[in-house]
Every structure is written in structure tokens, then in C-alpha cells.
C-alpha positions in Angstrom: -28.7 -126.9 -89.0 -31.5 -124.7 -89.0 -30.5 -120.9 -88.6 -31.5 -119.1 -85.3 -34.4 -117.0 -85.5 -34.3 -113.3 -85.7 -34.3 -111.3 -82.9 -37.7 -108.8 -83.0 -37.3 -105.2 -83.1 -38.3 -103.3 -80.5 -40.8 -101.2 -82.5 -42.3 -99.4 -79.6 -40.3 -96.1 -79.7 -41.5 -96.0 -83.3 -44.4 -96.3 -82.5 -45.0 -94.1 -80.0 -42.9 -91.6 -82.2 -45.9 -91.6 -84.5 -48.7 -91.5 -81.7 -46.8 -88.5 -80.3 -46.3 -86.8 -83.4 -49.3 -87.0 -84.7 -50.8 -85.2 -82.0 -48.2 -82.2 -82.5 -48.1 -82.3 -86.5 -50.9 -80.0 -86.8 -49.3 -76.7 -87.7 -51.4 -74.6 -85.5 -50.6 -76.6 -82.2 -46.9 -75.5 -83.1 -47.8 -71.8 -83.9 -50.3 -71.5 -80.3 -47.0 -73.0 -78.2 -44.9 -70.7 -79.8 -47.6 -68.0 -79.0 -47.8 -68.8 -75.5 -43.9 -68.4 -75.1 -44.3 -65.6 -76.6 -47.0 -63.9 -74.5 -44.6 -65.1 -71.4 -41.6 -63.4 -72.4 -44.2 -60.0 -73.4 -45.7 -60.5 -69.8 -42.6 -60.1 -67.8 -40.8 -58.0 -70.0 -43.4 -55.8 -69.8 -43.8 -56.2 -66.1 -40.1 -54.9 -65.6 -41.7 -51.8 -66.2 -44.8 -51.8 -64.8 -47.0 -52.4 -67.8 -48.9 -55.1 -69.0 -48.3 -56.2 -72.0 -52.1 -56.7 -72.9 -52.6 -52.6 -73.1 -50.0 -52.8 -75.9 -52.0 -54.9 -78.2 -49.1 -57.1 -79.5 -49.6 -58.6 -82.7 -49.3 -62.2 -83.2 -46.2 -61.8 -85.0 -44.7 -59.7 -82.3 -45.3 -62.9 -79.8 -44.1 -65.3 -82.9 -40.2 -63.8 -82.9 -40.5 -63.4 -78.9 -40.8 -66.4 -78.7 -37.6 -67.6 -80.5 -35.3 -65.9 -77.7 -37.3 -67.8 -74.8 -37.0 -71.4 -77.0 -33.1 -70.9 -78.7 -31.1 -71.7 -76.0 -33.5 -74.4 -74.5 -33.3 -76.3 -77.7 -30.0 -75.8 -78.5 -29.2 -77.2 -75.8 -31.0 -80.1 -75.9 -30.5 -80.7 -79.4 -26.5 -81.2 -78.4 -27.5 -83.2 -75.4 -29.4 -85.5 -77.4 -26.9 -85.8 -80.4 -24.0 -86.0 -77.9 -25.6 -88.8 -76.2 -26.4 -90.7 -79.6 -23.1 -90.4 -80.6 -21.4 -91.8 -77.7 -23.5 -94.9 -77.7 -22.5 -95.5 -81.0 -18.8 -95.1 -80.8 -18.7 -97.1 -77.3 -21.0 -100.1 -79.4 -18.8 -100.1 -82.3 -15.3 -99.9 -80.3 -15.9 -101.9 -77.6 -15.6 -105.1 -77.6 -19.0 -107.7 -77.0 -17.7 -108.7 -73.6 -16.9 -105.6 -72.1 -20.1 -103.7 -74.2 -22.2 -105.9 -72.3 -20.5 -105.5 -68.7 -20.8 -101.6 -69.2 -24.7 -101.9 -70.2 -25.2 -103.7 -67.1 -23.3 -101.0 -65.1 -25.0 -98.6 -66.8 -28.6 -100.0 -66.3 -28.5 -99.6 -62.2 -27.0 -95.9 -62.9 -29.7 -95.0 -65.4 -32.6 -96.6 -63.0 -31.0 -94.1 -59.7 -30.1 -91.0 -61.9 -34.1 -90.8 -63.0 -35.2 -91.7 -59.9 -33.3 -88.3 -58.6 -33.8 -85.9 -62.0 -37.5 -87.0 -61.4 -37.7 -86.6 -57.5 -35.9 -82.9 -58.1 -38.2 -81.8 -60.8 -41.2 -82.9 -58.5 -39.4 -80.9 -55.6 -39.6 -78.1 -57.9 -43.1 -78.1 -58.4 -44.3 -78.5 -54.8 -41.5 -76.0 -53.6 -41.5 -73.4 -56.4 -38.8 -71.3 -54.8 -36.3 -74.1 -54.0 -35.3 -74.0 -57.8 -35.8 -70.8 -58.2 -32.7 -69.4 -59.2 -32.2 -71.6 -62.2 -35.2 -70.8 -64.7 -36.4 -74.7 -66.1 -34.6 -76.8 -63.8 -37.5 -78.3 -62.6 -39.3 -79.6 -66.0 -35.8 -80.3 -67.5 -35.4 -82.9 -64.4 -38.9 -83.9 -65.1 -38.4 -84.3 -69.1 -35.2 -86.3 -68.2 -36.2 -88.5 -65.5 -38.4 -90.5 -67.6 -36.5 -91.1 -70.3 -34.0 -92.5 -68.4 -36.2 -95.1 -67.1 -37.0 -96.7 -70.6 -33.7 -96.1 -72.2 -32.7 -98.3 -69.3 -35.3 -100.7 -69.9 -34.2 -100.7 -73.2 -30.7 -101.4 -72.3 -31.6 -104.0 -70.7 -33.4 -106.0 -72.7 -30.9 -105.7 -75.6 -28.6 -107.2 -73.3 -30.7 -110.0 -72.0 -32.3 -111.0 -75.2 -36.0 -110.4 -73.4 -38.2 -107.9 -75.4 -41.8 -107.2 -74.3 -44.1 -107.5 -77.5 -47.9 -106.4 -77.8 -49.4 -103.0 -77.2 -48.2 -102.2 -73.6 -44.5 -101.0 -74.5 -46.5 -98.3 -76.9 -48.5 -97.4 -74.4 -45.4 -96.9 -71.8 -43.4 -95.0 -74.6 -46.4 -92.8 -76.0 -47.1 -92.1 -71.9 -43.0 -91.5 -71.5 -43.0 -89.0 -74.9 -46.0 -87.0 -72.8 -44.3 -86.8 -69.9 -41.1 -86.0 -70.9 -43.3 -83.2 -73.1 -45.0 -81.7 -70.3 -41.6 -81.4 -68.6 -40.2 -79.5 -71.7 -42.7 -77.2 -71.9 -42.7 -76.5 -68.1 -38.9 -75.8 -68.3 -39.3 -73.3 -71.8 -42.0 -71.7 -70.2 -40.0 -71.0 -67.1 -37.4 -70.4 -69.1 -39.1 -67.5 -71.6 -40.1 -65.6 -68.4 -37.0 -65.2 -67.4 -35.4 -64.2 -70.3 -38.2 -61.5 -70.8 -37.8 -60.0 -67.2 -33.6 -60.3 -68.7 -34.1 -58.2 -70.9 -36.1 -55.9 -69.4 -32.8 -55.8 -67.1 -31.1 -55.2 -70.0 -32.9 -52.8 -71.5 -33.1 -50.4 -67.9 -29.6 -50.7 -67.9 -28.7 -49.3 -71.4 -31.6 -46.4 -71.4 -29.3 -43.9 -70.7 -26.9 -44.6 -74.3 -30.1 -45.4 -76.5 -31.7 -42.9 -79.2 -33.6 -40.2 -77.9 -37.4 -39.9 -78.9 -39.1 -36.6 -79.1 -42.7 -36.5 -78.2 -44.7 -33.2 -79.6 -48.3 -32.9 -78.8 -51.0 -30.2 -78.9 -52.0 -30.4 -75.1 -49.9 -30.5 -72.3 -50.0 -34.6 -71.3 -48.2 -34.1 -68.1 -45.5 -36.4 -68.5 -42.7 -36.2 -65.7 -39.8 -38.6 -65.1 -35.9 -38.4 -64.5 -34.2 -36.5 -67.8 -37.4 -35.4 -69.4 -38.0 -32.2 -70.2 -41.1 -30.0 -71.4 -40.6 -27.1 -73.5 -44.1 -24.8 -74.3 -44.0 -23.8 -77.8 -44.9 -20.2 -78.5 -44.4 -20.0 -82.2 -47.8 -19.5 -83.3 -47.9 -21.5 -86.5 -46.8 -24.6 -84.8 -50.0 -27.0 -84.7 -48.4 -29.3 -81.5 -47.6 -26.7 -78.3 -45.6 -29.2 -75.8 -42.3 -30.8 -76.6 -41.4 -33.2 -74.4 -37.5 -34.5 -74.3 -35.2 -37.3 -72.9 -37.8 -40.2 -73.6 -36.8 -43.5 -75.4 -39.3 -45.6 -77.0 -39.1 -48.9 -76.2 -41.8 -50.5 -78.5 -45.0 -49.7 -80.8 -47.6 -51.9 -82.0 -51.7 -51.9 -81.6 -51.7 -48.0 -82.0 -49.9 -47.6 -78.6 -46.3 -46.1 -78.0 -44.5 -47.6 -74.7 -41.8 -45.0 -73.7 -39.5 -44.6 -70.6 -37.4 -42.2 -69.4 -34.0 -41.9 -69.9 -33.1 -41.8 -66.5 -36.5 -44.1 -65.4 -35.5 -46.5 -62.4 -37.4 -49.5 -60.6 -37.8 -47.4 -57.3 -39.6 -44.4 -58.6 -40.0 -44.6 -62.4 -43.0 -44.1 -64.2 -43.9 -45.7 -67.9 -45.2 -43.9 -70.7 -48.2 -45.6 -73.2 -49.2 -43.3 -75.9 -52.2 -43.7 -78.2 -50.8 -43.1 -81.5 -53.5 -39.8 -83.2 -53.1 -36.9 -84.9 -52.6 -34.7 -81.8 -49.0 -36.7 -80.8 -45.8 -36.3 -83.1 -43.0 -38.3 -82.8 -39.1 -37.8 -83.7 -36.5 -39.7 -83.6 -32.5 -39.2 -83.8 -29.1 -41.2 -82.6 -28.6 -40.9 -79.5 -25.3 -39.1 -80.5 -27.1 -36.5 -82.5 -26.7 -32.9 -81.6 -30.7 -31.9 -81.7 -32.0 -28.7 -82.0 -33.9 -28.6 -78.3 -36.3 -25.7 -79.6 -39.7 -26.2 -81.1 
């Protein structure tokens, strides 16, 4: 009796696997997608404040480890998602038994096929009504990104279970299309995602002005900076080389030759941000903001 013949592997996910990653193995595609997550989380970080971020003159490393707080939780997440989900299947497969592994997969197909259909319809709703998602930053693209993979892991389901694989070059097309799509919804829901957190922490960093270290600004003109808490003092010693003292500033970050300060008592309604070029004719100090300074010049 001549043995059945073997079944042939679905080798389209593989496949497209490579296609896709191919086109994202290039190092520098990696590095300018961090850099654009980056530059979000800047832009409305900055914007908290008033200032754009482009008069700072970030670095590229500065937008490299932004980036990382607008992409950690997004991937965390999905990483456990995605491992969660892998695991299941493979526990249900090895502890059920044929019979009832194959009435679940056809349960599960129909389920797959509707739940899709909605993630994709939401994420779509998303982008034609921006404000209807609003309040949850990525929701959209995250519906996107797993709508269609739902499709073909259904698809994929159920041709395990009916014995009927598709062979030739169309399945590689549908998966290498799938990977795109489910890319572009990823990167829509990490780019929402990064803006948010930067305008978060800009929240977060208003809020905790008041407890941070003081930074004393010395210069040899008066620059006419006002705000809630600051303080000028003239300087009348006359072998002192910078005459104004300015107190209750905090500086919030340096880089490009520019100093972005705020002060201490600085508030959305009113406040007023500080951008320093950094020359010989501006001094800075710093202290803890529990340190007993010496407020004269």
C-alpha cells in the first residue's frame, strides 16, 4: 500500500517574511523611523510650551532615545500579544483532542473573519473621523494592524482544517500585501502614540516645575526675562563681568547651542518660555532644588 502523499507547507508567510524584511533590513530605514518618532515626541513636547522644537537644534541622538519612550510600551505590548497568542494555539493543538481541535478551528474561523472585519472598519473610522478615537492615542492603526491579520490567520485556519492549500505566487503576494498593511497600521498607531506621550510629559514636566533644581541665569545686559517666581537682581559690584542675575528659572533642556528654560511658577494660561543662545555674555548655575543659595551676585 502506497503511503499518502505529504501534505505541502504553506510556505507563503515565509515568504513574504523575507519580501517584507528585506525591505526594512537596511539599517538606516530602522534608524530614520526611529528618527521620525522621535521628532514627534520633540514636536509636542515642545509644543506644551510653546516652542518648537526645530529652534532647539536637537541632535540626532536626542531624537534617537526620544524615540524609545514613544515605541516601549507599543511594543511591549504587542510583543506579549503576539507571544500570548502563539502560545495558546500551541497548548489548545497539543491538548485537545483531533475531534474537538477541529470543531474549535471551525468556530474559530467565522469569529476571526467578523472580529477583522470590525478592528478594520474601527481603524478606518479613525482615520476618516480623527476625533472619534481621539482619546485613546493608536487605537486606530492598532485596529488597522490587526484587522488584517486576522483575515489570513483565518484563511490559514482554514485550510489546515480542510486539507485545501493555495500553491503559486498569489498567497505571497496576499501575505507580503497583509505584512504592509498591517505595517502601515503599526506605524500609524506609534506615531500617534509618541505624540502623545511627548505632550505627557510636557504635563508632567509643568506639573513638577515648582520641586525641580533651580538654574541661575547671569548675563552682561539686562535680557528682560519676566515670568511667575523669577527674579532680577542688578549687580553693582564692579569687578563682576555679568550685571543681571536672574532667579527661579529651571532648565528644561540644552542642545544646538540653545538653552530652553521655564519658570518655576510658568503656567499654560499666561507663561512665557525662555530660549537662550549659549555665548560668552550668559552664565549659567546650577544647584538642588533644596540648596540654600546665596541670592546675591
Amino acid at each position: 500500500m502506497r503511503p499518502a502523499p505529504a501534505r505541502p507547507r504553506d510556505e507563503a508567510p515565509s515568504k513574504g517574511l523575507r519580501v517584507f524584511g528585506s525591505l526594512l533590513a537596511p539599517t538606516t530605514v530602522l534608524t530614520a523611523l526611529l528618527f521620525y518618532f522621535g521628532t514627534r515626541h520633540a514636536t509636542y513636547f515642545c509644543r506644551r510650551f510653546g516652542v518648537h522644537y526645530s529652534v532647539l537644534g536637537l541632535s540626532a541622538p536626542d531624537y534617537l532615545i526620544r524615540s524609545s519612550d514613544g515605541m516601549f510600551v507599543p511594543l511591549t505590548v504587542l510583543a506579549a500579544m503576539g507571544l500570548a497568542t502563539l502560545w495558546g494555539y500551541r497548548f489548545l493543538h497539543s491538548a485537545l483532542a483531533p475531534r474537538t481541535w477541529r470543531a474549535l478551528t471551525r468556530r474559530a474561523v467565522p469569529v476571526l473573519v467578523s472580529l477583522g472585519g470590525v478592528l478594520l472598519l474601527l481603524g478606518l473610522a479613525g482615520l476618516a473621523v480623527p476625533t472619534l478615537l481621539y482619546a485613546v492615542p493608536g487605537l486606530p492603526g492598532l485596529c488597522v494592524a490587526l484587522g488584517v491579520i486576522l483575515f489570513p490567520v483565518a484563511e490559514h485556519l482554514h485550510a489546515t482544517r480542510s486539507g485545501k492549500h493555495v500553491a503559486g505566487v498569489v498567497p505571497v503576494i496576499q501575505w507580503t500585501f497583509t505584512f504592509v498593511l498591517a505595517s502601515i497600521g503599526l506605524f500609524w498607531a506609534v506615531t500617534d502614540y509618541s505624540a502623545a506621550v511627548g505632550d505627557a510629559r510636557g504635563y508632567e514636566y509643568e506639573t513638577k516645575l515648582g520641586g525641580m533644581p533651580e538654574t541661575v541665569v547671569f548675563t552682561t545686559k539686562d535680557i528682560g526675562v519676566r515670568g511667575p517666581g523669577v527674579t532680577m537682581t542688578t549687580c553693582t559690584a564692579a569687578d563682576t563681568a555679568y550685571k543681571f542675575r536672574y532667579d527661579g528659572l529651571v532648565l528644561v533642556l540644552q542642545s544646538g547651542g540653545q538653552s530652553f528654560l521655564l519658570p518655576k511658577g510658568w503656567n499654560s494660561r499666561d507663561g512665557v518660555a525662555l530660549v537662550l543662545p549659549r555665548s560668552n555674555d550668559v552664565r549659567l548655575e546650577f544647584s538642588p532644588a533644596d540648596a540654600q543659595r546665596d541670592r546675591s551676585c
